[in-house]
N, C-alpha and C positions, 0 to 999 in steps of 0.2 A: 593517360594524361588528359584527356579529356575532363570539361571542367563545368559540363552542365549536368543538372538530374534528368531521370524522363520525366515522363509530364502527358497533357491533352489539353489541345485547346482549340479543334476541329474537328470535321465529319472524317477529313483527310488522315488523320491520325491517327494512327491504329496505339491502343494502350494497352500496354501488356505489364506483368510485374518484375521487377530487376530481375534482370537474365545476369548468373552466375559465369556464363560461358563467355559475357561481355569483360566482365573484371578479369577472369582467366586471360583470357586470351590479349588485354591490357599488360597483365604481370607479362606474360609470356614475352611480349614486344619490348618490354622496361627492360627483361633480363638479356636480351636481344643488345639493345642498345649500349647496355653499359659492358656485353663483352665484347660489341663491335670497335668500342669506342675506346677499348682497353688492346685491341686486336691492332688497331691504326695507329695505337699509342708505341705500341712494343715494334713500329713495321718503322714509323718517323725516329724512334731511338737506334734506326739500323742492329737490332736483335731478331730478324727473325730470318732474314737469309735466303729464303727458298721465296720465289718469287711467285712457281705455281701454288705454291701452299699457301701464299699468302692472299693471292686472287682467290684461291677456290674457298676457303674461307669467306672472305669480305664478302662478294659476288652474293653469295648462299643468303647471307645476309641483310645487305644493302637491297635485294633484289625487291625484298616485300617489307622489312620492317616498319619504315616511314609510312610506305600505304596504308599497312594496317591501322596504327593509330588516326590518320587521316577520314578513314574510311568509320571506323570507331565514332568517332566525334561527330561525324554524320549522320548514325544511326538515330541520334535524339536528340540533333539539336534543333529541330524545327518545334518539335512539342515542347523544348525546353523554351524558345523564344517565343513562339505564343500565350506563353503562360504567365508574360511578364509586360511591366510597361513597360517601352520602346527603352525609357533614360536609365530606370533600372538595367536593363540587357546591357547596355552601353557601359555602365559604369561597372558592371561585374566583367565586361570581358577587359577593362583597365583595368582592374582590381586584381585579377586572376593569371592574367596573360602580359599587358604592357609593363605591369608594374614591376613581377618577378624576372621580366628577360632586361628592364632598367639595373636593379641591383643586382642583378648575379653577373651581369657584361663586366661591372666595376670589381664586384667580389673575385669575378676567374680571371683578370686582369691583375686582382693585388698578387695574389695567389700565385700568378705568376713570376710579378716581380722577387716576392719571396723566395721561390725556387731557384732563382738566379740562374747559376749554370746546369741545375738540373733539369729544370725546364727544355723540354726539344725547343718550344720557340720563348728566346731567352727577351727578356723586357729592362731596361738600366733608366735608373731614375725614376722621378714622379714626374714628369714630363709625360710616361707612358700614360698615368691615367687621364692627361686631360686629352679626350675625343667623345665626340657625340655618341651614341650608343647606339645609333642608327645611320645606316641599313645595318642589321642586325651581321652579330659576328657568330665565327664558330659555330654551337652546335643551337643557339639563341635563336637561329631561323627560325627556328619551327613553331617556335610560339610567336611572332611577327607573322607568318604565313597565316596562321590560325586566329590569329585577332584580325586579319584582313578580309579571311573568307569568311568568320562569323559575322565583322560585320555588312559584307556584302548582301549575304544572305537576306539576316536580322531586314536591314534596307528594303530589298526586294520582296517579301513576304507580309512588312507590314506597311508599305506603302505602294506598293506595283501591285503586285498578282492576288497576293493572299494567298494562303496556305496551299502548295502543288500536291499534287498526287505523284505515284512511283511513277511511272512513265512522262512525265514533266521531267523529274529531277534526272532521270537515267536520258532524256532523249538533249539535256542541261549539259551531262555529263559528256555525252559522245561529242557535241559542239566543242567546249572547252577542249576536252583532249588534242580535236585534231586541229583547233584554233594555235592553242600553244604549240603545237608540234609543226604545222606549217607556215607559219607567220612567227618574226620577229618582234609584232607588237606587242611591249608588255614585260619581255623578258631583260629586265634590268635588276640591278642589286636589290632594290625596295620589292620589284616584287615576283622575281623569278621563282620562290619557293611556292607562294599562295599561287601562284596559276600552273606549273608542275607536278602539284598535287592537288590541285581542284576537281579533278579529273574522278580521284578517290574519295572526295570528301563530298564531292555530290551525288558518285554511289552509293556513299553511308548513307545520305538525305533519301535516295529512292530506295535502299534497303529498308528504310526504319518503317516508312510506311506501308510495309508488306506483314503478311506471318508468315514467312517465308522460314518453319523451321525441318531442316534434314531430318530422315528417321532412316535409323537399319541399316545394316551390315555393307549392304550394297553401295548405298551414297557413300559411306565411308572412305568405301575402296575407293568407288570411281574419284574421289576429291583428294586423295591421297595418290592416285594416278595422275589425276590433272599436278597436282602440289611438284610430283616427284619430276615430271616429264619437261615440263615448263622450267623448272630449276636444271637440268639438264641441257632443252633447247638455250638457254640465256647464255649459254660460252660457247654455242655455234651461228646467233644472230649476231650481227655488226650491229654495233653501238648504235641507239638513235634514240634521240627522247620522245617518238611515238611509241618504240617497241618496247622502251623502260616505261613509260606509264600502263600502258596495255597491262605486262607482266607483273608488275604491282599489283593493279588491281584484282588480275585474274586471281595472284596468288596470293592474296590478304583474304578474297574471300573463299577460294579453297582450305588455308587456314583456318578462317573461322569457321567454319564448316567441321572438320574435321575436330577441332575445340568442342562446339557442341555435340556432335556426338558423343567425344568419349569422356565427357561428361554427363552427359544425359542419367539423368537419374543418381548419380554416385554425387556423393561430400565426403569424401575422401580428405584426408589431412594435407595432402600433396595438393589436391586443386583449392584449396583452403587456403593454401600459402602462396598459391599465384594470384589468390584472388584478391590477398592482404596486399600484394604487390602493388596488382596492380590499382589497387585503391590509394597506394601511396606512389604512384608512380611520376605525379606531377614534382613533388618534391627529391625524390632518386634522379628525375631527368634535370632538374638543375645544380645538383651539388657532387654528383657523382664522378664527373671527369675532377675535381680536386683530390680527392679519394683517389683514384683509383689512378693518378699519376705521381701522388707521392707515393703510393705503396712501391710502383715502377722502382722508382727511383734509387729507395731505402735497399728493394730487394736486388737490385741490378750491382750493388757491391757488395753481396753475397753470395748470388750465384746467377748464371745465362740461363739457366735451365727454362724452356720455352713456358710446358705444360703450367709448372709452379708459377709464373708470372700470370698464365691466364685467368688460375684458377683464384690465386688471391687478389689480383688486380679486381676480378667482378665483384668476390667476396665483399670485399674492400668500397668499390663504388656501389653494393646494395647497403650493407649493414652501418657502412659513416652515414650516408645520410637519415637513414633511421634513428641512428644516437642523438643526429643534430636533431631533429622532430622532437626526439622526448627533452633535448634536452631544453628546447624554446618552448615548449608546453611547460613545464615546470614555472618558469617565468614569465609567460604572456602569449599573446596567439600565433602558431606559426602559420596563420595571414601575414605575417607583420615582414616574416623573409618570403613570401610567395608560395609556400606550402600549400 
């Protein structure tokens, strides 16, 4: 979901060419999303029942997906914001980010009303659609969070400090975290998502300016030990929002790690189709809960059956919003819905 190219436009800036393992590992987190968000769907229509199955799921989940895209959009958007004038950056991250979580607040809002009683959370009248669109609702945080800390950054880089180096942005990062996680300042509806995840998004910034690429059988492992153990520790730590940003982070970038290797070298048709994912992945993460809660719905008066709800519900929130892509390309930009 990430909405900048890479780029250079310092000594700070390391330039490299599109890393394949970034688009992967994009799709990866898109297909994450839309079966999380189909997994929360099926748990609020009270069909799923089993309460530990339903935590060890989500948990697995929730634990790293947000990170990673956070941490993603880090990787290059300091090359991407030096690259530009200040008004330009501004108006693409309105363009890209305020404008699509405007229309699709109202869009998943009609959507709902339509659904009437199918709907878990049911909406009566058009009285529902009149509210501001902000502080961002539902799953819309996350592009408000990301127009906030892009334009923090953007701020900071071209009018404070000027382009930081990795250990700036990572020594940025460890402040933030434990700022958010012991201090109350800050955390309110407008912008509890941007400083909860800041944490990951300004270790994507001290990533980017590294070449920090894994090689060999070994990093694999250990990264897929850290990945396995850390998803394990997180249902024996008690809840706390230092020990969930920490665990994000660490495990977004054992993730990506583990992505790069086993891809390294291979274009395989399988890492092909995460990669298309996740190129399209801005547009699956807005239209996809409509998708993939009628399918719910439709399929819920044919049968409970868990597995079949999961696998068509995701089906359902990748491939509807692709039809919608081609089908606003045929007729004009899909800029025009936020794509």
């Amino acid at each position: 979901m990430a909405t900048q190219p890479s780029g250079t436009g310092s000594s700070w800036v390391v330039q490299a060419p599109r890393d394949l393992s970034m688009d992967v590992a994009k799709g990866i987190g898109i297909l994450l999303v839309v079966i999380g968000h189909a997994w929360r769907g099926l748990e609020a229509a009270g069909m799923i029942g089993d309460a530990r199955l339903f935590r060890l799921v989500d948990q697995v989940i929730y634990n790293f997906h947000m990170p990673l895209f956070f941490l993603l959009s880090g990787m290059t958007f300091q090359a991407w914001a030096l690259r530009r004038p200040v008004g330009e950056a501004v108006l693409s991250r309105v363009t890209r980010l305020l404008w699509p979580l405007v229309l699709w607040t109202y869009l998943f809002t009609a959507a709902r009303l339509a659904a009437g009683e199918a709907a878990n959370t049911q909406l009566s009248g058009p009285g529902a659609l009149l509210f501001w669109p902000l502080p961002p609702r539902d799953h819309f945080w996350f592009l408000w969070a990301l127009f906030l800390q892009h334009l923090a950054v953007l701020a900071l880089i071209r009018f404070a400090t000027g382009p930081l180096s990795a250990p700036a942005w990572a020594g940025l990062a460890a402040l933030v975290v434990l700022a958010s996680s012991f201090t109350p300042f800050g955390l309110n509806a407008w912008t509890v998502g941007a400083l909860t995840y800041a944490g990951a998004f300004l270790t994507g910034l001290a990533l980017g300016q590294t070449s920090w690429r894994p090689t060999g059988a070994p990093a694999f492992l250990f990264a897929l030990a850290v990945f396995v153990g850390l998803q394990a520790l997180s249902f024996r730590l008690p809840p706390s929002l230092l020990t969930s940003q920490l665990l994000g982070i660490a495990l977004s970038l054992a993730a990506l790690a583990m992505i790069h290797l086993l891809i390294a070298g291979s274009r395989s048709a399988a890492w092909r189709l995460l990669a298309w994912l996740g190129v399209s992945s801005m547009g699956i993460y807005l239209a996809h809960t409509i998708f993939s809660a009628g399918t719910r719905a439709v399929l819920a008066r044919i049968t409970p059956d868990l597995t079949l709800h999961v696998i068509l519900g995701t089906l359902a929130g990748i491939v509807g919003p692709l039809l919608l892509y081609t089908a606003i390309r045929r007729i004009g930009r899909p800029a025009w819905i936020g794509f």
